[in-house]
C-alpha positions in Angstrom: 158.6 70.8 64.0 159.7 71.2 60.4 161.3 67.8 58.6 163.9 70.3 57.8 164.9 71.2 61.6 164.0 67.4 62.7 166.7 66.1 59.7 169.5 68.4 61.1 168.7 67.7 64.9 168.7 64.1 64.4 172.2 64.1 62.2 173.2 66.3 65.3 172.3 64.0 67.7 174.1 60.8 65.8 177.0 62.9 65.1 177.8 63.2 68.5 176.7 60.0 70.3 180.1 58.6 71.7 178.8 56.0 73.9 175.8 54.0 72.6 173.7 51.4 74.1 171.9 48.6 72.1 169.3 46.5 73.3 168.6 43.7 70.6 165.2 42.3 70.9 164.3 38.7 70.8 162.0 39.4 67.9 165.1 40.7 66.0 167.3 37.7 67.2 164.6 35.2 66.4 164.3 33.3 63.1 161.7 29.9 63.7 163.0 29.4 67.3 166.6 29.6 66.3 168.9 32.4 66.8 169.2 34.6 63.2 172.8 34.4 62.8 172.6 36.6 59.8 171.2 39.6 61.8 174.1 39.0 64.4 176.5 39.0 62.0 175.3 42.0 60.2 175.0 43.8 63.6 178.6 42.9 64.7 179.6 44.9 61.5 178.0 47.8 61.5 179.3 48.4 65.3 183.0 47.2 64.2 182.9 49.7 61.5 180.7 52.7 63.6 183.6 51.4 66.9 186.3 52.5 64.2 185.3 56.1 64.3 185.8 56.7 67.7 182.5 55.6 69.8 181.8 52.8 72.9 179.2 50.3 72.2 177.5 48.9 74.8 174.7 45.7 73.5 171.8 44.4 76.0 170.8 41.5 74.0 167.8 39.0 73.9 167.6 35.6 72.9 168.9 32.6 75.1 165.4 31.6 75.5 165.1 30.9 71.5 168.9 29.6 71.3 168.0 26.9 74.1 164.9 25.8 72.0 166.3 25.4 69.6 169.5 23.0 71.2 166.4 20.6 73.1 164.7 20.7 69.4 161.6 21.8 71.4 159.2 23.5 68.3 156.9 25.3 70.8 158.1 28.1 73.3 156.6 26.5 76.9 154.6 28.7 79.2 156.2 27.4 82.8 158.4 29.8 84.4 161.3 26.9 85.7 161.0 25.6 82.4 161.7 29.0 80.8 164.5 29.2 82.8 166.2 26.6 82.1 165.9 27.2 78.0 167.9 30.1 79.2 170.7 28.7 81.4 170.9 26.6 77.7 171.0 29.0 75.4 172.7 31.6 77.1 176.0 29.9 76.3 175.2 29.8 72.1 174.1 33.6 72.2 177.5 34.5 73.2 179.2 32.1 71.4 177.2 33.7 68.0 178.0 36.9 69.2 182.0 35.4 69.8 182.2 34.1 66.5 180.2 37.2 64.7 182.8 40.1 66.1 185.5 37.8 65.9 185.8 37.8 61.8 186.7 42.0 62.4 189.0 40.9 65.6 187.1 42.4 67.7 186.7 41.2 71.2 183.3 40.6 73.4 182.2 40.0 77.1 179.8 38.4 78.2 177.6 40.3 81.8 174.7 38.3 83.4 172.9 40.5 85.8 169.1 41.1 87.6 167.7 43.8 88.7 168.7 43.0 92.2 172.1 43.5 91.7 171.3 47.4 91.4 169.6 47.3 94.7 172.9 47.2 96.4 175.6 50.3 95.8 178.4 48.1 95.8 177.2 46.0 93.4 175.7 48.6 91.3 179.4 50.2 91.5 181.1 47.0 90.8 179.1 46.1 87.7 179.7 50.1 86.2 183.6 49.6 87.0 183.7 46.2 85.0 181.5 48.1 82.1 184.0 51.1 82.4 187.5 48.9 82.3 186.0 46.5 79.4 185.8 49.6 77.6 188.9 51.0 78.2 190.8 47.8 76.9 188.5 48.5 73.6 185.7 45.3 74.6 182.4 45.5 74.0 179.9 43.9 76.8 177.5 42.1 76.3 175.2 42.4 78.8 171.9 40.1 79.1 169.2 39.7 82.3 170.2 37.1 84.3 166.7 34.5 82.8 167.8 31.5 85.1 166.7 33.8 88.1 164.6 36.7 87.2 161.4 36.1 86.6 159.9 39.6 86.1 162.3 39.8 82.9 160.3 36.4 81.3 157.2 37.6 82.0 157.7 41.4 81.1 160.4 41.9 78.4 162.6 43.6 81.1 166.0 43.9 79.0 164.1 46.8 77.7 164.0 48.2 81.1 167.6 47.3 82.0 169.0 49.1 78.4 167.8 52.0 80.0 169.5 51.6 83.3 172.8 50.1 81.5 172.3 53.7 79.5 172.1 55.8 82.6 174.6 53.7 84.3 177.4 54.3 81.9 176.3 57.8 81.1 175.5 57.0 77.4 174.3 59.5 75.0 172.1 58.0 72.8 170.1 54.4 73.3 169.0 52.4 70.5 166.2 49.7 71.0 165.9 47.3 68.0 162.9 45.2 67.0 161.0 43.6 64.9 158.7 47.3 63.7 159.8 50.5 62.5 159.3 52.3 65.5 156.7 54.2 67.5 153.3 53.9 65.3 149.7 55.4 66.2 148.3 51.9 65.9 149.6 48.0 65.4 151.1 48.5 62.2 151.2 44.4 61.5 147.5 44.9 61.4 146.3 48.2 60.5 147.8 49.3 56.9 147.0 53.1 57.6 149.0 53.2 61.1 151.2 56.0 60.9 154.9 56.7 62.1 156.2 58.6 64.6 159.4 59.8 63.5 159.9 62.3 66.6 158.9 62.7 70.3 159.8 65.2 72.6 157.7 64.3 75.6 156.1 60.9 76.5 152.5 62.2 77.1 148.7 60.7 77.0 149.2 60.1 73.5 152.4 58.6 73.3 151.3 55.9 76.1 148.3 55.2 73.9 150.1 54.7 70.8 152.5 52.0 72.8 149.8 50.3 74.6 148.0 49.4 70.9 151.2 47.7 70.1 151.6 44.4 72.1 154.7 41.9 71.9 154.5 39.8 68.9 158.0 37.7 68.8 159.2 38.8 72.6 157.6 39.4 75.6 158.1 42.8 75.8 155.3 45.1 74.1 156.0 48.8 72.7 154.8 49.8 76.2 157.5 48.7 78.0 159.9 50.4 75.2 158.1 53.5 76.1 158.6 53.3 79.8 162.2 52.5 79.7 163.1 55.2 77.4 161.2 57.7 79.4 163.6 56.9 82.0 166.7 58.0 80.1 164.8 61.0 78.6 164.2 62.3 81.9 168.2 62.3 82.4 169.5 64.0 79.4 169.9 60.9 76.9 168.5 60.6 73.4 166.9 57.7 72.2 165.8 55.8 68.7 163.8 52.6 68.4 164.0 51.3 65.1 163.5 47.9 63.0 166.7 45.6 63.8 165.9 43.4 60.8 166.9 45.8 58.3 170.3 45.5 56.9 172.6 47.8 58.1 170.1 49.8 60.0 172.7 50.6 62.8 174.9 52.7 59.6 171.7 54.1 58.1 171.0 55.6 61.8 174.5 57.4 62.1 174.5 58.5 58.8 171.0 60.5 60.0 168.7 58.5 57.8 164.8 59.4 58.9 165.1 55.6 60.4 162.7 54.8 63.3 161.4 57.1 66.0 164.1 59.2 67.5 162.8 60.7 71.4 164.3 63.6 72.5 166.1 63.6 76.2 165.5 66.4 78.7 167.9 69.4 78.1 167.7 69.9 81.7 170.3 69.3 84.4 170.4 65.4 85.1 170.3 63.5 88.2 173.4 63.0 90.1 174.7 59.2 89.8 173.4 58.3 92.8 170.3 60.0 92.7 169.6 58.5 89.7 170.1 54.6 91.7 167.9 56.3 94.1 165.4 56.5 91.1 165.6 53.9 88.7 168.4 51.6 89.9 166.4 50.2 92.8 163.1 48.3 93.3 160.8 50.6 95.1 158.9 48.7 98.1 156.0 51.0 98.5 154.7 54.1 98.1 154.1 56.8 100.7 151.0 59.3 100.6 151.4 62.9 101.3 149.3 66.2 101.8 148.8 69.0 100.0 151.5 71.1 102.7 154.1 68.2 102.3 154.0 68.2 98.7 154.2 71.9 98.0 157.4 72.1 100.7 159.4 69.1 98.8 158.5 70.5 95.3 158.9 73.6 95.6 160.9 74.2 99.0 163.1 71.5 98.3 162.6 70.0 101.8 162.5 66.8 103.3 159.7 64.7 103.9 158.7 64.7 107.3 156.0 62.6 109.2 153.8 65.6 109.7 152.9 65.7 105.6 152.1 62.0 105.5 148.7 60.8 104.7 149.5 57.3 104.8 151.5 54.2 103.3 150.6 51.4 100.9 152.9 48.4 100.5 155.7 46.7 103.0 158.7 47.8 103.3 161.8 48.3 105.6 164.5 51.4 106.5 166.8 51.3 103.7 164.6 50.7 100.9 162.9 53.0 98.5 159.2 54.5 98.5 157.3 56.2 96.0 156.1 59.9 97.5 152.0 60.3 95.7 150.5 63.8 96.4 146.8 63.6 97.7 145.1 63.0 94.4 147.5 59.9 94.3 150.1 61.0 91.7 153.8 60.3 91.9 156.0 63.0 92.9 159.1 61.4 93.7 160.8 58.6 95.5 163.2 58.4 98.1 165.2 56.2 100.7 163.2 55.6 103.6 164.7 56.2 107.4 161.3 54.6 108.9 159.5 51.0 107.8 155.8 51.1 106.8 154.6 50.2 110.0 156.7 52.5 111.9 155.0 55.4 109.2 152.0 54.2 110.4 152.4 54.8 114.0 154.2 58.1 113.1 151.9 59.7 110.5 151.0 63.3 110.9 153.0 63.5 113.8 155.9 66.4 115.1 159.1 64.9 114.4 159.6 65.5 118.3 156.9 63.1 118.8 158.9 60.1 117.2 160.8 59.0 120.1 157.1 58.8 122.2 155.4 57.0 120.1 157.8 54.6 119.0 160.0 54.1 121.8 163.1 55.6 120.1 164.0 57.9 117.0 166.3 57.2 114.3 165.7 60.5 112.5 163.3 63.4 112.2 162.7 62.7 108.5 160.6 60.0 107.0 162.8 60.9 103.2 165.5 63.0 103.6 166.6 65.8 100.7 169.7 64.1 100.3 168.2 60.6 99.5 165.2 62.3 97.7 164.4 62.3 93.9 161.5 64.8 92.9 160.2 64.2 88.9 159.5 67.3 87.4 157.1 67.0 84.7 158.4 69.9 82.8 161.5 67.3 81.6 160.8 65.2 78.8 160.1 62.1 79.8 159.1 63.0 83.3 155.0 63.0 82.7 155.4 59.4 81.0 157.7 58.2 84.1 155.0 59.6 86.9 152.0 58.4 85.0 153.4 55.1 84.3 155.0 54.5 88.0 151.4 56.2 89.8 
């Protein structure tokens, strides 16, 4: 693509980005185990000044972890999970308050969201927590939203608030998602060690060469390498929504990126009809349990006959998991094709595999339905949406 076409796409894209999501990274937030105030405060006023022309800001943010360090004067970040934890149920208090203190000098009004991944599991919950984004909005507040670290462990060990900005992006139905940290973006290798790695400045599909790029770049200050960027964004690419990672520590990066400044690496999301909002729970909100195997017949009748998932297609089942919960569907050569809600648990699959769906009710005893997925509770990944061959490769 020509610099010429990318320049005008990307001041297109900007332009018209009304709701935004930012995840800060804890290598942005970080300055010797203290919190860098200065990148807070400089932060809180680009978005004061970007808010004043008419767009929603939305900021998943890093960094109780280094603020609680810092309060027990502790000079080396401990390696225990419980004792992780608690840095965070200490800190968590002086990242808002920084926060607080930053917006309030342009009298502008934060919130403060702790939530885990679990709390998507559940509808209700999932519902609750968009209505409370929604009506902080409307009354002009900006949420602050940060992983629950007291409680969830996976987001210690794996940099997960990169993986919740994406679902706090799909959830609200943002437009654009900007993940800032401590690089300049996507690279072809480690920039902090190889002088010759080159930028990305544009990706339009999250294939073999993307993932490699991302997997050469590991977590320096967080815990969260590029590869977990890459895999979070390809889940709002595959939905419709654009997204930039670019290096928080520059001043006023946040302005330089609305004004369409070649800042960072801008991915491109799927022009394609996006999921419904409860398909896209079904998706990416929940925690799948397992994964279900299918044959050649099954897989060409969901894909392409849009049917439901039937024990007659199923190969067999990996994983433990209960009716209600969500599966992975993998064709026969073990790749992902979809995921869906279960009307079955994995030993009931078991029993039932490559059965007649009028053969349930002997085998088991009973029959709750004749479908293992149903169409309604079904999401299939296309791989011709951007995004989509990232998503299945990382997931299979």
């Amino acid at each position: 693509m020509e610099d010429r076409h990318k320049d005008r796409l990307r001041s297109e894209i900007l332009s018209s980005a009304k709701r935004v999501v930012i995840k800060v990274g804890s290598g942005v937030l970080t300055a010797q185990n203290d919190l860098n105030t200065e990148i807070i405060e400089d932060l809180a006023k680009d978005i004061c000044e970007l808010k004043s022309e008419g767009r929603e800001f939305i900021i998943v943010s890093s960094g109780a972890i280094a603020a609680g360090l810092k309060k027990l004067g502790l000079k080396k970040r401990p390696q225990s999970i419980s004792q992780l934890q608690a840095l965070a149920a200490i800190g968590q208090g002086t990242l808002i308050m920084s926060y607080e203190e930053a917006f309030e000098r342009f009298k502008q009004k934060v919130s403060q969201i702790l939530i885990t991944r679990d709390d998507f599991n559940s509808r209700l919950r999932y519902l609750n927590a968009r209505n409370t984004i929604f009506t902080l909005l409307t009354w002009g507040v900006i949420p602050i939203i940060n992983e629950n670290d007291t409680v969830a462990v996976d987001e210690i060990r794996f940099g997960d608030n990169d993986t919740l900005s994406a679902m706090i992006a799909n959830m609200v139905k943002a437009q654009l998602l900007i993940n800032l940290t401590d690089i300049d973006g996507l690279f072809d290798r480690d920039p902090r060690r190889d002088p010759d790695a080159r930028l990305i400045d544009y990706v339009d599909d999250i294939n073999r060469n993307i993932l490699q790029y991302a997997s050469n770049i590991p977590g320096f200050l967080g815990s969260g390498g590029m590869h977990a960027k890459i895999k979070a964004i390809g889940r709002v690419m595959i939905s419709g929504i654009h997204a930039i990672i670019a290096n928080g520590k520059k001043r006023n990066i946040l302005k330089r990126l609305f004004r369409g400044e070649p800042e960072g690496t801008l991915f491109l999301g799927s022009q394609q009809k996006g999921f419904s909002g409860r398909k896209h729970w079904i998706a990416f909100g929940r925690i799948p349990k397992g994964k279900i195997f299918v044959d050649s017949g099954a897989e060409r009748a969901i894909l392409k006959g849009f049917k439901s998932l039937l024990p007659s297609g199923v190969q067999g089942v990996k994983g433990k998991f209960y009716r209600g919960d969500t599966a992975f569907i993998l064709n026969n050569v073990e790749k992902v094709i979809g995921v869906g809600i279960v009307n079955y648990d994995s030993k009931e699959i078991e029993k039932i595999k490559g059965l007649r769906s009028d053969e349930i009710d002997r085998v088991l005893g009973y029959k709750s339905e004749d479908e293992i997925i149903h169409r309604d509770n079904m999401v299939i990944f296309n791989e011709k949406d951007r995004g989509a061959s990232g998503i299945c490769q990382l997931i299979g």
